[in-house]
RODO-564111 format. One record per residue (C-alpha): residue in one letter; x, y, z. Coordinates in steps of 0.2 Angstrom, whole numbers, plus 5000, padded with zeros to 4 digits. Layout:
N
AXYZ ...
END
This chain:
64
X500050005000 X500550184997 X499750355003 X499850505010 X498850545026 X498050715027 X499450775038 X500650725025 X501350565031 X501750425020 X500750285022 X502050155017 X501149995023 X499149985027 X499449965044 X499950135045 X498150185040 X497550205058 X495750265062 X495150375075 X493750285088 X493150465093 X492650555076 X493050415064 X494550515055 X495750445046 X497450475055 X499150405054 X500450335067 X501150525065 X499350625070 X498850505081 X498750445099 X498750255105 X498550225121 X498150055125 X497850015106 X496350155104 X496650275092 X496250465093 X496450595079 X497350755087 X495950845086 X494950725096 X496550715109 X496550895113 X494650875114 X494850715128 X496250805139 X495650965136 X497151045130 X496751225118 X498351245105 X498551365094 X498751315075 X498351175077 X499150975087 X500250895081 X500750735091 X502350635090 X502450465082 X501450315092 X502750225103 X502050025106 
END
């Protein structure tokens, strides 16, 4: 597989096409969250923990 996430990640293997269980977005090991094996978008992270950043989130890779 081959892609490019909406954050502008390559998506080298499927598994790298993650989706978020709070909205349903598409995301990517790069704009997402794991904890636990559950997925979050960024957008639905800041919304979970309440965090307000300008510009927008971006979160670091998923470490597992």
């Amino acid at each position: 597989m081959s892609g490019t996430c909406h954050c502008g990640h390559a998506l080298d293997y499927g598994f790298d096409a993650l989706g978020c269980l709070g909205c349903g977005q598409a995301c990517c090991p790069k704009c997402s969250y794991a904890p636990e094996a559950a997925v979050y978008c960024a957008t639905c992270t800041a919304a979970f923990f309440g965090l307000s950043v300008p510009g927008g989130l971006s979160l670091g890779p998923v470490v597992g």
